[in-house]
C-alpha positions, -999 to +999 in steps of 0.1 A: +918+185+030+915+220+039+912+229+078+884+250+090+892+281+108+881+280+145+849+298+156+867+315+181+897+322+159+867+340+136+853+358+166+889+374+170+893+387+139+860+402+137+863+416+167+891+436+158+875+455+127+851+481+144+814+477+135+793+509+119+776+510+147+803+513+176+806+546+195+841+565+190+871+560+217+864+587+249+827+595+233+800+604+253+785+575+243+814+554+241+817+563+284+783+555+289+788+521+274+817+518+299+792+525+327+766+502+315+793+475+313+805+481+350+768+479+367+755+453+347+768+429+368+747+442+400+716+442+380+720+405+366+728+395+399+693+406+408+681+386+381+674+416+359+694+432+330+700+468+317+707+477+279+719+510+265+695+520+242+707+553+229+726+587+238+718+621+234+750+641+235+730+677+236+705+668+261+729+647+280+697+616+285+705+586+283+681+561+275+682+524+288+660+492+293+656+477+324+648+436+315+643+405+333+632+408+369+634+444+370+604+448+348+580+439+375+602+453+407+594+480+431+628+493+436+639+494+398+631+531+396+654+540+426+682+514+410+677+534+381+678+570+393+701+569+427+721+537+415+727+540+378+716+577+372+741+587+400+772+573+391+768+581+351+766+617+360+797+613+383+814+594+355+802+607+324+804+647+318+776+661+305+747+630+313+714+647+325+692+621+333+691+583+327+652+574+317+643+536+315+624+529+279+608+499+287+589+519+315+570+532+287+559+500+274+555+484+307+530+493+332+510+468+355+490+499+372+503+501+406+520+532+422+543+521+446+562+548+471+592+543+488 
């Protein structure tokens, strides 16, 4: 009878061999992702979530989606631009501006100031 590798014991080894996809070591991108990673918490904690959509290196925007709860908040513009904004253009070298994609899909027609 032959034994069947663990799922986890697959995850490892998969998770060593790098996908197409995955930013190279001390990349812009690759430190955005690190940035992402550390404030994500904070934003789940508020029920919401916030994805790295893409980075462009010569304009220095990042793009993101807010999700979940932040959708539909007041305050997820501020989060956005003094929160997560702020602290990728301390970390980061050479980040302009952090947009939120989904604000371009999402709209429910009120203007809110702070």
């Amino acid at each position: 009878e032959m034994m069947k590798e663990s799922p986890v014991a697959a995850a490892a080894d998969t998770a060593a061999i790098p996908s197409a996809g995955a930013p190279e070591p001390g990349s812009m991108e690759a430190e955005v992702a690190k940035v992402i990673a550390a404030v994500r918490p904070a934003v789940q904690a508020d029920r919401g979530d916030i994805e790295l959509i893409s980075v462009d290196p010569v304009s220095g925007v990042v793009e993101v989606e807010l999700q979940g709860a932040c959708t539909s908040c007041p305050a997820s513009s501020q989060t956005l631009k003094a929160g997560v904004e702020r602290i990728m253009r301390d970390r980061v070298p050479g980040v302009t501006e952090v947009v939120n994609v989904g604000q371009l899909y999402y709209d429910d027609g009120t203007a809110v100031t702070l």
